[in-house]
C-alpha positions as CSV (number, residue, x, y, z in Angstrom):
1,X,0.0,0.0,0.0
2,X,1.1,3.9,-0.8
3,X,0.4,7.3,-0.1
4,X,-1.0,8.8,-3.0
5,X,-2.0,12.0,-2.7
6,X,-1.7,13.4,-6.9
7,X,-4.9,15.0,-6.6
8,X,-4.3,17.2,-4.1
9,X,-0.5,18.6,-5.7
10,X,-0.9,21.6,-6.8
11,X,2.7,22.8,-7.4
12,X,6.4,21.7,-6.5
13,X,9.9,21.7,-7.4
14,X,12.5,19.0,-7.0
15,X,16.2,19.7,-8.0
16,X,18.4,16.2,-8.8
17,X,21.5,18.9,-9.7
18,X,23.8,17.2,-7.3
19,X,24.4,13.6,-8.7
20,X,23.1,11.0,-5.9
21,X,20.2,13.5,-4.1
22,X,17.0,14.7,-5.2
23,X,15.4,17.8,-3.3
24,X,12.7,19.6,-3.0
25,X,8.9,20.4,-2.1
26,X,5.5,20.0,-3.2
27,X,2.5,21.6,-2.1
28,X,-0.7,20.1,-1.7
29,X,-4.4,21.6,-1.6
30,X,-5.8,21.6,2.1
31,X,-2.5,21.7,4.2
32,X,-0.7,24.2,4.8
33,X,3.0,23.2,4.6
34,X,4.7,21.9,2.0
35,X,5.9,18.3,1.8
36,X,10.1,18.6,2.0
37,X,11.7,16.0,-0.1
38,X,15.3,15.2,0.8
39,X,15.8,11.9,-1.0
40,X,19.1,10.1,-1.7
41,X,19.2,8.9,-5.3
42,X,18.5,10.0,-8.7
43,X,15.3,10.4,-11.1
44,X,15.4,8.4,-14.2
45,X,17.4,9.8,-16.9
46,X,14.6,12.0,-18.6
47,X,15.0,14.1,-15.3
48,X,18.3,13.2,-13.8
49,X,20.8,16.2,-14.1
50,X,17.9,18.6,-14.2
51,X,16.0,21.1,-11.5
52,X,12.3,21.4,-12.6
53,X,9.0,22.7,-11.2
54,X,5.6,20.9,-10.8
55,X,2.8,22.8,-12.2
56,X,-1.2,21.2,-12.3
57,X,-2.7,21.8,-15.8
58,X,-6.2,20.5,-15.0
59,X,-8.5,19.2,-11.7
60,X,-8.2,15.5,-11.3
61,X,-11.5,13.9,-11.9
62,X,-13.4,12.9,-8.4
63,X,-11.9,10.2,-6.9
64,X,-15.1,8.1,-4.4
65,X,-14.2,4.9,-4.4
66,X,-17.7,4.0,-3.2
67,X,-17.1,6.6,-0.3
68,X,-17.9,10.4,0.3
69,X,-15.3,10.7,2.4
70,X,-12.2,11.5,1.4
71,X,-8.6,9.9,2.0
72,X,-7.2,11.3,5.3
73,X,-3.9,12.8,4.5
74,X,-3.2,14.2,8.1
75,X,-0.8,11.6,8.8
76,X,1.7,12.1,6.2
77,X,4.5,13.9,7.6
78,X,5.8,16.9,6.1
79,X,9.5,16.0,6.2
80,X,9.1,13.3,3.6
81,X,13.6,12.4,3.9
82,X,14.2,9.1,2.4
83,X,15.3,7.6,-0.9
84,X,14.4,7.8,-4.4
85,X,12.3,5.4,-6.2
86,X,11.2,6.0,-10.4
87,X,11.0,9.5,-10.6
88,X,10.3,10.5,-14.5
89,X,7.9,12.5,-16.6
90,X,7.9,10.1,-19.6
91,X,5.7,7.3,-18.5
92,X,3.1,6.7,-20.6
93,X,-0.8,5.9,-19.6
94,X,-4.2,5.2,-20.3
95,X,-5.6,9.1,-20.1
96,X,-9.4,8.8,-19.1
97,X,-11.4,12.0,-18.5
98,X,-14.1,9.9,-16.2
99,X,-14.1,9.8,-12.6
100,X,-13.4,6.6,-10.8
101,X,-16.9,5.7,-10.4
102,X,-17.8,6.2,-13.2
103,X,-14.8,4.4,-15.0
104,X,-15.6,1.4,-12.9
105,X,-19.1,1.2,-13.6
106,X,-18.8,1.2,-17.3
107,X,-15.4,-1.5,-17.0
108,X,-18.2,-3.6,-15.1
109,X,-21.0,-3.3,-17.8
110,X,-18.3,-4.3,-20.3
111,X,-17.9,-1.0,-21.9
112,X,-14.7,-0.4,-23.0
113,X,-14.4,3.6,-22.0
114,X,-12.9,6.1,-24.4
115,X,-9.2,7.2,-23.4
116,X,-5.9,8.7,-24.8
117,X,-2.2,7.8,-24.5
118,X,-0.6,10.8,-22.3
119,X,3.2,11.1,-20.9
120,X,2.3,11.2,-16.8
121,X,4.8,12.7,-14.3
122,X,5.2,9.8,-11.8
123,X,7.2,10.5,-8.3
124,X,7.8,7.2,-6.4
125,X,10.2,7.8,-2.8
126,X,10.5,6.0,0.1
127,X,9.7,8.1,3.1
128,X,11.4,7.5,6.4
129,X,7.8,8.8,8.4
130,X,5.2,6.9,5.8
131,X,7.2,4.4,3.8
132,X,6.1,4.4,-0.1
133,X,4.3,7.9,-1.3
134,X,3.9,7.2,-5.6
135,X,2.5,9.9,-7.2
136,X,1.2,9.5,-11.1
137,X,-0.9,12.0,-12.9
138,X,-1.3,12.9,-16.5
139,X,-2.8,16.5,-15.1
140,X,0.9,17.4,-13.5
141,X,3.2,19.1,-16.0
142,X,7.4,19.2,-15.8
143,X,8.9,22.5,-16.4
144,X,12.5,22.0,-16.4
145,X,14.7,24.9,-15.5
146,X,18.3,26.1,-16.2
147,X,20.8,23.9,-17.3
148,X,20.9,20.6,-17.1
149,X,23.9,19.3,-14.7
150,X,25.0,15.6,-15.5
151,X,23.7,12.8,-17.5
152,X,23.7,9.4,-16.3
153,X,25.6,6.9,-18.0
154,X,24.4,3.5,-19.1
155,X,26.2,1.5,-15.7
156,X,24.7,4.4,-13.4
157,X,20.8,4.2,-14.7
158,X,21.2,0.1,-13.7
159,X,22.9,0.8,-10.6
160,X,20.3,3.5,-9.7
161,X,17.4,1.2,-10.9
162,X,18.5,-1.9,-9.0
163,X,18.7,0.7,-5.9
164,X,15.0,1.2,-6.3
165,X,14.5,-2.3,-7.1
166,X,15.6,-2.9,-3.7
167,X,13.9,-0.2,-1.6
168,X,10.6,-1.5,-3.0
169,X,11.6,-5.0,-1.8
170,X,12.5,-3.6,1.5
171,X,9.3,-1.8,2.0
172,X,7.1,-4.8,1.1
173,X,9.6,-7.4,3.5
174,X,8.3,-4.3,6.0
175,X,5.0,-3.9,5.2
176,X,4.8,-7.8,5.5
177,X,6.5,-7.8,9.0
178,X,3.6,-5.3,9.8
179,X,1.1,-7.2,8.9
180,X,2.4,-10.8,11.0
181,X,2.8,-8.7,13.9
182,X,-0.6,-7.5,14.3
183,X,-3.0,-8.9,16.0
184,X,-5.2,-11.5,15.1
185,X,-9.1,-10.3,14.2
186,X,-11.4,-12.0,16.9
187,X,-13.7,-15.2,16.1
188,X,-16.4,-13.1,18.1
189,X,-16.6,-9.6,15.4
């Protein structure tokens, strides 16, 4: 399980300028400070070398899941230090202009909903204070600024990819210590 709060970023900046560490912030509608990244690692090489700002071009569809309630983000710290997972801007998805809901309602009635192929800016880090935070959206747009720093080479994208590779195992080998260590649900609920 992740945090994935992409429909409440508004704007950010991260800066991957010093080879090895990514910086930065992002803010997000409805609290008040922004989310500090201090992450050890690089983006993928689309972004690595480069500083760039987050901007939203367009609301994210409502997102119900079945519930009026929304997700409660008051838990995820603001000093989000940690280590890089795939950080790019050139991931391509499925681009649907429907809200979940609605998107699964016509996926169960066997309608195959209209949709577009779109580049996506996905973030993926592993936080120190709330473990894996992933966000994707097609609606968040890269703006990179200045001049590019470094590229990575060919042996430094593997190296830096089998580094993620690994934090995601160790966040699952810790999510599923979590989940053996708590307690068994009662016979009597």
């Amino acid at each position: 399980m992740a945090w994935r709060p992409e429909h409440l970023v508004t704007s950010g900046q991260l800066d991957n300028t010093l080879n090895g560490w990514t910086i930065g912030w992002l803010e997000l509608d409805g609290i008040d400070e922004r989310l500090q990244l201090k992450l050890a690692g690089n983006c993928h090489p689309d972004l690595a070398g480069w500083k760039f700002r987050i901007h939203r071009t367009a609301p994210d569809p409502p997102k119900h899941f079945g519930s009026d309630e929304p997700p409660d983000y008051s838990l995820l710290s603001r000093d989000q230090s940690g280590h890089v997972g795939d950080i790019t801007a050139d991931q391509m998805i499925k681009h649907f202009e429907l809200s979940i809901d609605e998107l699964g309602q016509r996926l169960r009635e066997g309608e195959k909903p209209p949709f577009q192929w779109r580049r996506c800016l996905y973030l993926e880090w592993y936080s120190n204070h709330n473990g894996r935070v992933v966000i994707q959206s097609t609606r968040l747009e890269v703006e990179r600024l200045g001049q590019r720093a470094f590229e990575l080479t060919a042996t430094e994208w593997r190296e830096q990819a089998y580094r993620n590779s690994e934090e995601m195992d160790h966040f699952l080998m810790q999510l599923d210590d979590a989940i053996e260590d708590s307690p068994p649900e009662s016979e009597d609920a």
